[in-house]
VOPAGU-2260 file (C-alpha; in pm, 1 decimal, decimal comma):
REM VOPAGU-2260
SITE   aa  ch    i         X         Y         Z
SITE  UNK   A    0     569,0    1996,2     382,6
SITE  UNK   A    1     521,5    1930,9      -6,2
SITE  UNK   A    2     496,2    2235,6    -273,2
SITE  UNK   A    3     128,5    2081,2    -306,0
SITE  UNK   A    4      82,6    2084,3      75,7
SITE  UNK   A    5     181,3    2465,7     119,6
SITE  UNK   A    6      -7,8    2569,6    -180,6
SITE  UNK   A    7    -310,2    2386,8      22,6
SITE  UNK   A    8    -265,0    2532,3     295,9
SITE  UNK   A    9    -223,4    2920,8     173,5
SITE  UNK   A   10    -539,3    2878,6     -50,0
SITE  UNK   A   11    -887,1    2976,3     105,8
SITE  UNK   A   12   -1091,7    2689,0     200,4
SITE  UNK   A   13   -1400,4    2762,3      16,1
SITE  UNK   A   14   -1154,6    2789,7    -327,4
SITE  UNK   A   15   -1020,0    2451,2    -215,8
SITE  UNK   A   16   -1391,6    2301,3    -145,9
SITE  UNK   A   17   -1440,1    2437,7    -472,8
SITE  UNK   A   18   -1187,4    2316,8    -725,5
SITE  UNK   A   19   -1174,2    1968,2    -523,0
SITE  UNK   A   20   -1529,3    1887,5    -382,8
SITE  UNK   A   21   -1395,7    1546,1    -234,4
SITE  UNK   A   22   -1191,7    1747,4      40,9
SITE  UNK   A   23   -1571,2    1824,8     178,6
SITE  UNK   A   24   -1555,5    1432,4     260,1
SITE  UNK   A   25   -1210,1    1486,5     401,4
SITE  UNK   A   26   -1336,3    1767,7     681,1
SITE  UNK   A   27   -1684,9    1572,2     753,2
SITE  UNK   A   28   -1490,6    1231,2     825,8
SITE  UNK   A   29   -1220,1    1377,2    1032,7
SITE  UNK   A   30   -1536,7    1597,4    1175,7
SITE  UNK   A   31   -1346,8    1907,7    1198,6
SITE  UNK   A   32   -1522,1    2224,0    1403,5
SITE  UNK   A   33   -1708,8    2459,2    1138,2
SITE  UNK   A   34   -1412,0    2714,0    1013,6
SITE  UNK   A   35   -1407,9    3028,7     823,7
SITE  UNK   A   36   -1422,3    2946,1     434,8
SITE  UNK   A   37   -1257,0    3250,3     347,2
SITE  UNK   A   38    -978,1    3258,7     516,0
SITE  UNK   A   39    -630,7    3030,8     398,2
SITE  UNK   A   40    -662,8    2709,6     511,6
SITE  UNK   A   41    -382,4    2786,8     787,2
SITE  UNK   A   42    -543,9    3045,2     940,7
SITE  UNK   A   43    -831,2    2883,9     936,8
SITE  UNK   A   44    -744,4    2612,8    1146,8
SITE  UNK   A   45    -594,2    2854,2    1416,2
SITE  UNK   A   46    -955,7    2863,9    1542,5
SITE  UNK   A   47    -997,6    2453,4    1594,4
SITE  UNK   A   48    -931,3    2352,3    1938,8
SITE  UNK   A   49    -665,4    2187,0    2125,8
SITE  UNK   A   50    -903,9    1928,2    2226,5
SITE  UNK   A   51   -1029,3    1841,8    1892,9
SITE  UNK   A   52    -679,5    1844,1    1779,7
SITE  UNK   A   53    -594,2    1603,2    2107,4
SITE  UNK   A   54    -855,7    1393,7    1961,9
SITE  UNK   A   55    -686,4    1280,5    1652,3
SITE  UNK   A   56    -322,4    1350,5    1719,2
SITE  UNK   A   57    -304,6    1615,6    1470,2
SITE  UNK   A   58    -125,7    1971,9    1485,2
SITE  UNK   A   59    -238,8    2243,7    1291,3
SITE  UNK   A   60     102,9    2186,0    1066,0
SITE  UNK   A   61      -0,2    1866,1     955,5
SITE  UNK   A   62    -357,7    1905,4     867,6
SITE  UNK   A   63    -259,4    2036,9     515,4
SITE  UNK   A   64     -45,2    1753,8     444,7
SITE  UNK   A   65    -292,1    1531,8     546,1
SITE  UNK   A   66    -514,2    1677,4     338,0
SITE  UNK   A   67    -248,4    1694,9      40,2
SITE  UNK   A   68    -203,3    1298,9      60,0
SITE  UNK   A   69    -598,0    1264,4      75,9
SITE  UNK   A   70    -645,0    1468,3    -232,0
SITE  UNK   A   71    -352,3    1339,5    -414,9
SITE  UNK   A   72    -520,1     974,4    -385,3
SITE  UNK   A   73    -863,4    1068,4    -411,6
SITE  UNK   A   74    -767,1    1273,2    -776,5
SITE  UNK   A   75    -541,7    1018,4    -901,9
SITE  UNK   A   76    -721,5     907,4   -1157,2
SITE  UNK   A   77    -653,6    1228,1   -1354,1
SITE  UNK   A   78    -292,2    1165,5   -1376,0
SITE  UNK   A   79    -313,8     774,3   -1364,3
SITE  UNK   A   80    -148,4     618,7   -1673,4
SITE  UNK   A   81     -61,8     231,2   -1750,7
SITE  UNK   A   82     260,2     142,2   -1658,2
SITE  UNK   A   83     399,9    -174,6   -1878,7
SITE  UNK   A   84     750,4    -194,1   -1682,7
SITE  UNK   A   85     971,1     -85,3   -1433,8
SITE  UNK   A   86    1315,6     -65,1   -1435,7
SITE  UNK   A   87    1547,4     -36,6   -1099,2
SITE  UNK   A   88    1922,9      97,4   -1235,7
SITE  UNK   A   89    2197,6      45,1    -940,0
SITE  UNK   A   90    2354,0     310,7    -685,1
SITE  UNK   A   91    2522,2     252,0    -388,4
SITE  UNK   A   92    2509,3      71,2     -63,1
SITE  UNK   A   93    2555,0     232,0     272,8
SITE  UNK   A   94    2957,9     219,6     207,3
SITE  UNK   A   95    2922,2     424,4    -111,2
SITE  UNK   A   96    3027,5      81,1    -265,9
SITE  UNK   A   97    2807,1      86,6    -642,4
SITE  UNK   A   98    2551,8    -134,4    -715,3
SITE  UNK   A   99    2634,7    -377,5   -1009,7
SITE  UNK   A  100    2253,0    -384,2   -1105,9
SITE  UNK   A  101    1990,5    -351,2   -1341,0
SITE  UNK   A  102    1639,3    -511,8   -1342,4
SITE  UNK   A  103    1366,6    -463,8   -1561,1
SITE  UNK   A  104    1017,6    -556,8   -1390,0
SITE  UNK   A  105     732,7    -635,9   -1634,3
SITE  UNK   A  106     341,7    -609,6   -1537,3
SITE  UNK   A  107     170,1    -911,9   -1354,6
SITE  UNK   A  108     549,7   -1001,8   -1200,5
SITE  UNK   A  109     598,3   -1011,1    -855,7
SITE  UNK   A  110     951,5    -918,4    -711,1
SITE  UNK   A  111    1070,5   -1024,9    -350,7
SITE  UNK   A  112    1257,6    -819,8    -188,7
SITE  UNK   A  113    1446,0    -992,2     149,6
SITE  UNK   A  114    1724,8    -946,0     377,3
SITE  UNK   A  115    1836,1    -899,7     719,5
SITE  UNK   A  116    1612,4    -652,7     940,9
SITE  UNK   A  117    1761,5    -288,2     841,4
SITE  UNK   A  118    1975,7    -397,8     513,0
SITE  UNK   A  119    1793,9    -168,3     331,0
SITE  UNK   A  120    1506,9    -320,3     219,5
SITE  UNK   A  121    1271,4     -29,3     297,8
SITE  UNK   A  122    1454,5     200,5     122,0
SITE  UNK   A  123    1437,8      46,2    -204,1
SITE  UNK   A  124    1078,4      49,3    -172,3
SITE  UNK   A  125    1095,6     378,0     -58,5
SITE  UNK   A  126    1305,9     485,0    -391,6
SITE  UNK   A  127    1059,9     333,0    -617,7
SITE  UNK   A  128     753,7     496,4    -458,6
SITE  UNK   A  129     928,7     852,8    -493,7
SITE  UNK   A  130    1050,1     746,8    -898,4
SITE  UNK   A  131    1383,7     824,7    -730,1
SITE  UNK   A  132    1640,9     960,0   -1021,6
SITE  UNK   A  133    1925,0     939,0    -855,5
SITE  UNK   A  134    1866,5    1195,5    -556,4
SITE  UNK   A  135    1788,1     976,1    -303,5
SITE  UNK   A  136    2087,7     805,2     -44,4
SITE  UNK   A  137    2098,8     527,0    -254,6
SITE  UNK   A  138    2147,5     735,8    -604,9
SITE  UNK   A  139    1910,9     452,5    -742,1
SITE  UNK   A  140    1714,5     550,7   -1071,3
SITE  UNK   A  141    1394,5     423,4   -1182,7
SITE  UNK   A  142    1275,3     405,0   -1516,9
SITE  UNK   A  143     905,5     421,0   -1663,9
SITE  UNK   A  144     852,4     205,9   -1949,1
SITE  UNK   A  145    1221,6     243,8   -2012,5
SITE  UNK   A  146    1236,9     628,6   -1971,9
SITE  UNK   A  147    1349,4     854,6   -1688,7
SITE  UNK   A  148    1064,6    1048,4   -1503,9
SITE  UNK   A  149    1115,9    1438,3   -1515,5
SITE  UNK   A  150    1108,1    1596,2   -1179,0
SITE  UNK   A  151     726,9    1763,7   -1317,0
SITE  UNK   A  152     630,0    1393,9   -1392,8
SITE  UNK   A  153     718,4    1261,7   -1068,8
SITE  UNK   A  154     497,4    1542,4    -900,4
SITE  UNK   A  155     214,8    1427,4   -1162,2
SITE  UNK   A  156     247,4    1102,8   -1192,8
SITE  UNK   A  157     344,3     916,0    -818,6
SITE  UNK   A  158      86,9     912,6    -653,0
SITE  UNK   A  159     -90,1     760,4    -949,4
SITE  UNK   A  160      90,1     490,8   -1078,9
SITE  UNK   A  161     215,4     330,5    -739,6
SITE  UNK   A  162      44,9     239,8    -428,5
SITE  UNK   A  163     246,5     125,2     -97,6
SITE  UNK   A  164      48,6     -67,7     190,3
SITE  UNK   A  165     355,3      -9,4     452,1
SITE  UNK   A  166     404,8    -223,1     806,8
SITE  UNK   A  167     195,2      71,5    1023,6
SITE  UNK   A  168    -162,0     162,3     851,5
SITE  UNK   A  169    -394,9     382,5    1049,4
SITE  UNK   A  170    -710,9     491,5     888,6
SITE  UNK   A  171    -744,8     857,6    1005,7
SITE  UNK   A  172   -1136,0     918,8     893,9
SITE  UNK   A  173   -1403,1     740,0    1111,4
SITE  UNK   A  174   -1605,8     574,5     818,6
SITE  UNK   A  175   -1749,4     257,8     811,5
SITE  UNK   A  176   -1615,6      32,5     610,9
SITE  UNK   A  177   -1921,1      39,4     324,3
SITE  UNK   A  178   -1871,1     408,0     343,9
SITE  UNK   A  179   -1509,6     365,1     262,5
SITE  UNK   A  180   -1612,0     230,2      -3,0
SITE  UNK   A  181   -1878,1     365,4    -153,5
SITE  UNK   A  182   -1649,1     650,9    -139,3
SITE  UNK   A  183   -1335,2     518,8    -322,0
SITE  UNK   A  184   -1571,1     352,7    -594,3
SITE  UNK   A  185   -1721,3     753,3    -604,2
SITE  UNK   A  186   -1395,5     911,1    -632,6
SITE  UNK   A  187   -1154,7     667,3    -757,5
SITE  UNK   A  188   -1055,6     519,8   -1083,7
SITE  UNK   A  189   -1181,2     177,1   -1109,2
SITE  UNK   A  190    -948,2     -37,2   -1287,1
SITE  UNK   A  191   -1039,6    -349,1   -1445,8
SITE  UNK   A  192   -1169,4    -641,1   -1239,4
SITE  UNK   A  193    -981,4    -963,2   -1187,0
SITE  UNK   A  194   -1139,7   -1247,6   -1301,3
SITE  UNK   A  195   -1438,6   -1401,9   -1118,1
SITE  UNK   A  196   -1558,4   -1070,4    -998,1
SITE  UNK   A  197   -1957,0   -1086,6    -974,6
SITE  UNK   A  198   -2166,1    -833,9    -785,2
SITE  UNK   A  199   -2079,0    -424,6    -797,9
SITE  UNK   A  200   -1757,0    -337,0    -727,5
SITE  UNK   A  201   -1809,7    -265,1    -377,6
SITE  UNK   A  202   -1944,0    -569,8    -297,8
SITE  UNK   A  203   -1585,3    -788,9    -483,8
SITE  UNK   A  204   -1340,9    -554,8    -308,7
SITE  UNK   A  205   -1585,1    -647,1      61,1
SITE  UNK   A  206   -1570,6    -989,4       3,8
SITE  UNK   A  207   -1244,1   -1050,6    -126,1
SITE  UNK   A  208   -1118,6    -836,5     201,1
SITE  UNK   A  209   -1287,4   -1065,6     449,3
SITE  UNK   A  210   -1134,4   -1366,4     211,6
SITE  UNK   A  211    -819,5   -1222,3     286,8
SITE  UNK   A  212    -820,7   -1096,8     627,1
SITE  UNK   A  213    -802,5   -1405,0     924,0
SITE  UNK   A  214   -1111,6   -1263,6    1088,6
SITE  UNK   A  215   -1423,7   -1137,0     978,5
SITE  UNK   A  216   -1544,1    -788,8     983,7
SITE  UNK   A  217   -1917,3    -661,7     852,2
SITE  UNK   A  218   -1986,3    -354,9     617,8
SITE  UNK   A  219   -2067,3    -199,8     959,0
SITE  UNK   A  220   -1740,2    -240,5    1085,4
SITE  UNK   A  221   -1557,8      99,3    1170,7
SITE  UNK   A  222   -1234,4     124,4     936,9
SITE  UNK   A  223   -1061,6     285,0    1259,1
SITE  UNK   A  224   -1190,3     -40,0    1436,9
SITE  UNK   A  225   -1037,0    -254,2    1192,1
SITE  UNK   A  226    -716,5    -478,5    1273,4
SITE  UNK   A  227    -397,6    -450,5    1153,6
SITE  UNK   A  228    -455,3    -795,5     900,4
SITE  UNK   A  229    -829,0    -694,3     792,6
SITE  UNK   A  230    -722,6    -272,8     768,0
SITE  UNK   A  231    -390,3    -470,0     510,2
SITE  UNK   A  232    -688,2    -695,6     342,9
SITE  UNK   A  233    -892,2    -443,6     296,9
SITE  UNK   A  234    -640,0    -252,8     111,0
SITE  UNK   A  235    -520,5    -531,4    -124,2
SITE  UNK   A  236    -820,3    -573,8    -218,6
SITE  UNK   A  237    -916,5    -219,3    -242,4
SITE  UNK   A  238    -555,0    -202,4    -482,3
SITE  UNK   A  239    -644,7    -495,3    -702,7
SITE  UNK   A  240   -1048,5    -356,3    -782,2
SITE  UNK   A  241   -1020,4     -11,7    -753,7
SITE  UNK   A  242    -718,2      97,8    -769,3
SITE  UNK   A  243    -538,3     195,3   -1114,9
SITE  UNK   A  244    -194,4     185,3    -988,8
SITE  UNK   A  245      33,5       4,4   -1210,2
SITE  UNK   A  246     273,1     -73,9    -895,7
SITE  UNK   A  247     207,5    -204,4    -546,9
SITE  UNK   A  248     480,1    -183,6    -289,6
SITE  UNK   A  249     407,7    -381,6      10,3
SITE  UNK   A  250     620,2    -443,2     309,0
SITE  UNK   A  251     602,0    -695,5     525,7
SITE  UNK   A  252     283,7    -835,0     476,6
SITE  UNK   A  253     307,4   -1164,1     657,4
SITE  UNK   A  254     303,1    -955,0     989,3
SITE  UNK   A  255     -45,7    -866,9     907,5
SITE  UNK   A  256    -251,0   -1216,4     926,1
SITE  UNK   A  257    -344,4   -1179,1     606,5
SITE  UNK   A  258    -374,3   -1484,7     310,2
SITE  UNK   A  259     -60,1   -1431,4     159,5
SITE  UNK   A  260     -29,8   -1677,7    -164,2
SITE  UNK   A  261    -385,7   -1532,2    -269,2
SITE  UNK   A  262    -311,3   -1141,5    -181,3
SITE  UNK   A  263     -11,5   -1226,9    -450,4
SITE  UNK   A  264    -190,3   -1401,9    -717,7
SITE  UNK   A  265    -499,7   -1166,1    -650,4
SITE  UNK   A  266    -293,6    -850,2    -744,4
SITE  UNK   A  267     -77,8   -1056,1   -1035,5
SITE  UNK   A  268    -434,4   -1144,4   -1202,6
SITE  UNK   A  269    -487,5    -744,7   -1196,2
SITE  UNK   A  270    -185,9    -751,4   -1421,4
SITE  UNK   A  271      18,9    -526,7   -1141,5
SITE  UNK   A  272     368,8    -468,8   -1090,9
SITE  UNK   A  273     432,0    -609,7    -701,3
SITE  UNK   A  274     711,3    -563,3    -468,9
SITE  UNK   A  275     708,2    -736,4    -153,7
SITE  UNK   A  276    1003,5    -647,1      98,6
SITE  UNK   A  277     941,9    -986,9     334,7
SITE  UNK   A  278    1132,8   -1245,1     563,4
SITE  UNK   A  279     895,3   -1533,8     488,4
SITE  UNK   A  280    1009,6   -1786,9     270,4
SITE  UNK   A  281     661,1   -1835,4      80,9
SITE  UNK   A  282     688,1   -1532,3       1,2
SITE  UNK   A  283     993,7   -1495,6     -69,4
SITE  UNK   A  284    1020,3   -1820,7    -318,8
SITE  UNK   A  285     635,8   -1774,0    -457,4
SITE  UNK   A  286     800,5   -1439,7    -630,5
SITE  UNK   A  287     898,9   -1466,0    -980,5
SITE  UNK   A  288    1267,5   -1317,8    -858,4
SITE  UNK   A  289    1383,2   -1170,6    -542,6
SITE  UNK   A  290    1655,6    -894,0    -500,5
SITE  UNK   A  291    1835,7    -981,3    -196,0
SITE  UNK   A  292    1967,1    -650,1       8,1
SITE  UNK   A  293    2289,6    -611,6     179,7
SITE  UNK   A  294    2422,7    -320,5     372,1
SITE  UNK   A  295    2161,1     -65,5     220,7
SITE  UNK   A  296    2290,4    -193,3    -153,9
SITE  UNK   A  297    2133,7    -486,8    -403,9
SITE  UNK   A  298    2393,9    -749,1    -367,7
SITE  UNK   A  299    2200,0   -1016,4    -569,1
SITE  UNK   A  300    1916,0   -1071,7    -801,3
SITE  UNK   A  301    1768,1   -1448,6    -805,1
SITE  UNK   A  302    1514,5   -1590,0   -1039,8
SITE  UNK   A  303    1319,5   -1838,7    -828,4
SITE  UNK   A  304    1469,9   -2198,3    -947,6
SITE  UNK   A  305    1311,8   -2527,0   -1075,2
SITE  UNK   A  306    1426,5   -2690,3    -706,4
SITE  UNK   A  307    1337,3   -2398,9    -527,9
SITE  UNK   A  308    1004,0   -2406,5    -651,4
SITE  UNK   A  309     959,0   -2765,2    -552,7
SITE  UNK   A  310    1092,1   -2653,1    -213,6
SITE  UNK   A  311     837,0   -2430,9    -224,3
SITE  UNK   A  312     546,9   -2711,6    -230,2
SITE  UNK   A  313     696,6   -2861,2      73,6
SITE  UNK   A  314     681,2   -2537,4     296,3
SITE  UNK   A  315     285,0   -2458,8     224,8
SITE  UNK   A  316     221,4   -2796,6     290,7
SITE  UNK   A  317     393,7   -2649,2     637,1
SITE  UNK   A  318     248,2   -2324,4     635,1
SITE  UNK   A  319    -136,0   -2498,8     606,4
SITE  UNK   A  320    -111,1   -2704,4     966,9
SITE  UNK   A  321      42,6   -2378,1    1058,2
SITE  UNK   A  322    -302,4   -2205,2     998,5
SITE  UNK   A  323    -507,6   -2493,2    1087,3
SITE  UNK   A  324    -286,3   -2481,1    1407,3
SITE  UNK   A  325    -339,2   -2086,1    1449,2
SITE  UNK   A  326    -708,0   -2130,3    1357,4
SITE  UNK   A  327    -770,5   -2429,4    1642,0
SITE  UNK   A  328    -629,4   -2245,0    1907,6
SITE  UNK   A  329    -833,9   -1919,0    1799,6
SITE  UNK   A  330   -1128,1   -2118,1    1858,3
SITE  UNK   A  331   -1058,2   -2289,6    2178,0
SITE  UNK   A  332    -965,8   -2590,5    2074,9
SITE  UNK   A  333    -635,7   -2780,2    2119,5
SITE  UNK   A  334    -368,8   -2928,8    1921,7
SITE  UNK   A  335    -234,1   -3276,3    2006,6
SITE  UNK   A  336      33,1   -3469,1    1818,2
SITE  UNK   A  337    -272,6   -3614,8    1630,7
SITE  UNK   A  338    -377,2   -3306,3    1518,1
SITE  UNK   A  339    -662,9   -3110,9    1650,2
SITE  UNK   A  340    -847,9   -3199,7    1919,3
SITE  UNK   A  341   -1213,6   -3006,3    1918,1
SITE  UNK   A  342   -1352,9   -2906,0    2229,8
């Protein structure tokens, strides 16, 4: 459990309804039994049931966190600042062996991030999101606009300035997906729009989802309902217009059905720092660089070549009768050596 976590959780809930009216959003969505305001949060929740608790695989233990992470996102704009670059400085790699590196990430650049299943690649994500100084397995340090984070900025500061959308994403509170929001564009900073946005807010982050996402969903669509691909669209999207996080950390993303050349150039418009840990060579080569991972350690960093670039061309020509293939047999149709047959 965090410091911020325990504090939560000792506090009485009326004091925490109080100072942070937004956690009234988090007990009406998770629809938590009525509980005594003035006792600590803990012993408050001695008096929900097993049942409800059944109901959303919860234990009394974790409800505080849960409700830590919820605040910490929903209050980030407070402690949100700009972030201009990001800097990874080597450690070591699962042998203890150093890391001869040192990479300096500037906004709007996207970094790949590939290697063999369980090199590692994870964990440097995983470093970044914490602002890792050295303390971490891989004794990795990142750097802020050039400057080490103090251990009271890294409380204050990560959950503003970086976002991950990880492989597993389970929405916990049973909102519909204009209620989710109508609540983020409530309760969130709301960065500056890419170009092209039109309508409110609301409406850009919907439709660039459903842009994004390989099947449709409706405003009226249940976020726990949601597939893994639309729940990953609907989060890009929901990073690039609402979100004020500087970096986006996102693993694995061509798992999730989800466009991926315009999830990358939608977040590089918003003038984010993105870090894709991914096995698929689009990916991969549509990065500005990629830091390729070897036994837990970066082994090599490669800026994305003239040739490979041209490769590149040659493998979405690939990856479209891919989709077209995907989409045909989605819709009952067949495909033939001549393409697709319609039925």
């Amino acid at each position: 459990m965090t410091d911020f976590a325990a504090m939560i959780g000792s506090r009485p809930l009326h004091g925490i309804i109080s100072e942070y009216p937004v956690a009234r959003d988090f007990f009406l969505n998770l629809n938590i039994p009525s509980l005594d305001a003035s006792l600590p949060l803990s012993d408050a929740l001695l008096a929900a049931s097993d049942e409800w608790l059944e109901e959303f695989g919860l234990t009394r233990s974790e409800i505080p966190d849960q409700l830590a992470q919820f605040l910490s996102a929903m209050t980030a704009d407070e402690v949100t600042r700009r972030v201009s670059s990001l800097t990874v400085l080597g450690g070591v790699d699962k042998d203890g062996n150093p890391e001869d590196a040192e990479l300096r990430i500037d906004a709007g650049t996207v970094i790949s991030v590939v290697g063999p299943t369980g090199s590692g690649k994870s964990r440097l994500l995983g470093d970044i999101e914490c602002l890792a100084q050295g303390d971490t397995p891989t004794r990795r340090r990142i750097l802020i606009d050039g400057d080490a984070v103090s251990e009271e900025e890294r409380f204050r500061l990560g959950g503003g300035i970086v976002a991950q959308l990880s492989q597993n994403m389970n929405f916990v509170m049973d909102l519909t997906v204009s209620e989710f929001l109508e609540m983020h564009a409530r309760s969130r900073a709301v960065g500056a729009r890419p170009p092209g946005g039109s309508g409110g807010v609301e409406d850009d982050c919907f439709n660039c989802a459903n842009a994004l996402a390989g099947e449709k969903f409706t405003p009226d669509t249940k976020v726990t309902q949601l597939s893994g691909g639309q729940s990953r669209a609907l989060m890009i999207a929901d990073c690039a217009y609402m979100s004020r996080s500087s970096i986006v950390l996102i693993d694995e993303i061509e798992n999730a059905g989800v466009d991926r050349a315009e999830a990358l150039a939608l977040l590089t418009r918003s003038e984010k720092i993105v870090l894709i840990s991914t096995h698929d060579p689009l990916l991969a080569l549509s990065a500005d660089k990629r830091i390729v991972i070897k036994n837990g350690g970066i082994c090599k960093i490669l800026e994305t070549s003239d040739e490979e670039k041209e490769s590149l061309r040659e493998i979405e020509k690939i990856d479209r009768l891919l989709n077209e293939a995907r989409a045909a047999l989605r819709g009952g149709d067949r495909v033939v050596t001549s393409g697709i047959e319609r039925l």
